[in-house]
N, C-alpha and C positions, 0 to 999 in steps of 0.2 A: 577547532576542526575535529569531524567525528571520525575516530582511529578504527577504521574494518580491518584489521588485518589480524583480525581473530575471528574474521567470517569462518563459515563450515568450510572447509577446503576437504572433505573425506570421498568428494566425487572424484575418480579417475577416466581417463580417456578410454572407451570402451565400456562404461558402465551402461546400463540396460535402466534403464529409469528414464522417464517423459521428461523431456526439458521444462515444462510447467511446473513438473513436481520440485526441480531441483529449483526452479527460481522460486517457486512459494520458500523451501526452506530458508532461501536468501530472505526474503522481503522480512520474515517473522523476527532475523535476525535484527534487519535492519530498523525494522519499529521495537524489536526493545533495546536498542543505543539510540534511537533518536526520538523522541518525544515528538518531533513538528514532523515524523511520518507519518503518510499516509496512503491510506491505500481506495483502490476503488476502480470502479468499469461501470461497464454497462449492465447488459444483461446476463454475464456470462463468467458473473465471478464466482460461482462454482464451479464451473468445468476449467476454466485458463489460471483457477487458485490465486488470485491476485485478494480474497478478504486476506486482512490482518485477523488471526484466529483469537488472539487476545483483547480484542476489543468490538465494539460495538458499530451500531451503523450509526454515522452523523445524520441526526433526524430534531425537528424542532422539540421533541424532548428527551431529545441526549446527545446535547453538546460535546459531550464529554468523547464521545465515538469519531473513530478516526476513518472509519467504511463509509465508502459516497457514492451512490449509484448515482449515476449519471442519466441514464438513458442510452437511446442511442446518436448519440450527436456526439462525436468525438471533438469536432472543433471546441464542442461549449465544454466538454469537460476540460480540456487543455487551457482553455477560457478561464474557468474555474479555478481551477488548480493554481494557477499563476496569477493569478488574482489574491487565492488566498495565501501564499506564499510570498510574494511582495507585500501583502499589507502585515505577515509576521505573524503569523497562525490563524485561526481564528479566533477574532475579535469580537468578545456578545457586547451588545448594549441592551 
């Protein structure tokens, strides 16, 4: 089981910072303790900061990238997502 409880905790109540920004700090966290994270949206992963900044976009050549744009179809990305996480990352042949 993956241990967060050495996430950033330095945000306090009343701080002046975009909730976007504070959950990007989270996500960067959380992709580098978790290997089978990932990250990705639509069209609007620069502004709502949901890239993983340490890695790549998942593209027929670079497996190796954990960013997935999606589109605009949120059902197919949830679609997606839970597809590739029931089959146990991705899986090339």
């Amino acid at each position: 089981m993956l241990d967060v409880t050495d996430l950033v905790d330095e945000y306090q109540t009343g701080d002046q910072i975009a909730t976007r920004v504070a959950s990007s700090d989270v996500l960067q966290q959380l992709a580098k303790a978790n290997p089978q994270f990932w990250g990705g949206a639509a069209d609007l992963a620069s502004s709502n900061k949901t890239a993983l900044k340490d890695d790549g976009n998942f593209t027929p050549d670079n497996y190796a990238g954990r960013n997935v744009y999606y589109g605009v179809r949120e059902f197919g990305a949830a679609t997606a997502t839970n597809g590739i996480n029931l089959r146990g990352g991705a899986v090339l042949t």
